[in-house]
C-alpha positions in Angstrom: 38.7 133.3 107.2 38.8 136.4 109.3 38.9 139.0 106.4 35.7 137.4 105.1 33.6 136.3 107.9 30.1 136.1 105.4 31.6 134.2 102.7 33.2 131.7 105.4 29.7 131.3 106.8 28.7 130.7 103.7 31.0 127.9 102.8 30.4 126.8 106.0 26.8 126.7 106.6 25.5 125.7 102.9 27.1 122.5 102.4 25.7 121.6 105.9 22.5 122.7 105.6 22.3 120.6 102.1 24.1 117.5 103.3 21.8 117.7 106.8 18.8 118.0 104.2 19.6 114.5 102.0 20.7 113.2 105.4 16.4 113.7 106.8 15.1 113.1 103.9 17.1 109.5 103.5 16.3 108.7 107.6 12.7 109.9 107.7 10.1 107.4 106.7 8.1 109.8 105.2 9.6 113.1 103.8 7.7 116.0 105.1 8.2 119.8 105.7 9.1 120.0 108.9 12.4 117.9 108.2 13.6 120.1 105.6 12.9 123.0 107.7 14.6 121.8 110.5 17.4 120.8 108.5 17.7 123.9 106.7 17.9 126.3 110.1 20.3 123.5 111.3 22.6 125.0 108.3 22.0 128.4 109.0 22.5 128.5 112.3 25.7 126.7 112.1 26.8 129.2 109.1 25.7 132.1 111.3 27.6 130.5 114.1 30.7 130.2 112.3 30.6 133.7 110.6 30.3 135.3 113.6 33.1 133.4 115.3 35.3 134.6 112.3 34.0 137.8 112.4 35.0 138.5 116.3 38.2 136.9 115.0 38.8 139.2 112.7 38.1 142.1 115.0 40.5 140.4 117.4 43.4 140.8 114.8 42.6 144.7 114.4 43.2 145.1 117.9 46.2 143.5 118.3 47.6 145.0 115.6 46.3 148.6 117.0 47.5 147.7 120.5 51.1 146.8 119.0 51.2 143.6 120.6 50.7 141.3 117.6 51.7 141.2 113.8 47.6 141.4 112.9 47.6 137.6 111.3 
């Protein structure tokens, strides 16, 4: 995941963001905006979150691998 840090975001934070949607919209007595909206950012900041935690890994592994001290996996 750390050689593609958008796309793992991506997997990551649209299933989420969908499955958080149905989730409001089945809880919510009455469906309105804001609860798609909220679950919507809820996705995005989680697929941000988790691309940017691979992406830091990723950079990790290039210095290790620079420094000598690791294999870069």
């Amino acid at each position: 995941m750390g050689r593609h840090p958008i796309k793992a975001g991506t997997w990551v934070g649209g299933p989420v963001a969908l499955i958080s949607t149905v989730f409001f919209l089945m809880v919510s007595d009455e469906a309105e905006p804001e609860d798609v909206v909220v679950a919507a950012l809820f996705g995005l900041v989680l697929g941000l979150l988790f691309g940017l935690t691979a992406a830091s890994e990723r950079l990790r592994q290039r210095r290790l691998k620079r420094l000598g001290t690791g294999d870069g996996s």
